[in-house]
N, C-alpha and C positions, 0 to 999 in steps of 0.2 A: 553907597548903601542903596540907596532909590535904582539903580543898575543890578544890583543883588537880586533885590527883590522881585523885580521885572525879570529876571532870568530865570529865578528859581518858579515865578510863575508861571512864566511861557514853559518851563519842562513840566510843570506837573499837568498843565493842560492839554499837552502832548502826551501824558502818561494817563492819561483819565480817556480821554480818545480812547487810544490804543487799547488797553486792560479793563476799562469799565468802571476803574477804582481808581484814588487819588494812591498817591506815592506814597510807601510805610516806610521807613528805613528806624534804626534803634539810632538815633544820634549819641548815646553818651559815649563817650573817646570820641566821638569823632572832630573835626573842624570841617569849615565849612567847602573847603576844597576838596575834603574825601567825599563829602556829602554830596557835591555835585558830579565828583570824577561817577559818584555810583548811581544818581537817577542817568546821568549820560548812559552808563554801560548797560544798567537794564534797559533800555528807553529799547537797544537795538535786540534784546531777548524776542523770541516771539510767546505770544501768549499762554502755550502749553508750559515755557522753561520759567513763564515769569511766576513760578511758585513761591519766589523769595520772599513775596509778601507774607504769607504767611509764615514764613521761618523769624521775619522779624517781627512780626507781630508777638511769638511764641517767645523771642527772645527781652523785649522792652519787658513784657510779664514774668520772665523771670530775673528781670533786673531787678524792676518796680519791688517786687516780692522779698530780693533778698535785700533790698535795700531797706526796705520798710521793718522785718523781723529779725536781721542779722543787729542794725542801727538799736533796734529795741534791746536785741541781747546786749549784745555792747553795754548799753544804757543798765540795763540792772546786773549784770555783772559786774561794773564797778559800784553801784549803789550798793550792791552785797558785799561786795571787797570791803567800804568801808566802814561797813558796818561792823563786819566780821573784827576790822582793826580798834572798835575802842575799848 
């Protein structure tokens, strides 16, 4: 784990260099080995291609979003379901 960590911060130190910004990526699906196959891959982008950060930024906010209002529908459409049943 303490090897993890030391890796994953040597790349993002590397990726703060290079881009000017720390490393975005949307981690949810992912594990920890895609997560570093992709700060590797962008690491060799140069700085005009490394737009991804912003696509994942744009993406965590529409997780965040449907997570947060799809989980609430969820939540009161069975609350109305049951209600509907007594």
């Amino acid at each position: 784990m303490p090897q993890e960590i030391a890796k994953f911060t040597e790349l993002n130190t590397a990726y703060i260099v290079k881009f000017g910004h720390p490393f975005i990526i949307a981690v949810k699906g992912l594990n920890k080995q895609e997560i570093l196959h992709a700060f590797q891959t962008r690491l060799e982008h140069n700085p005009d291609a490394e737009f991804e950060a912003c696509n994942q930024v744009q993406k965590i906010a529409i997780l965040r979003l449907r997570d947060k209002f799809l989980a609430g529908a969820e939540r009161d459409f069975v609350k109305n379901r049951r209600s509907l049943c007594k």
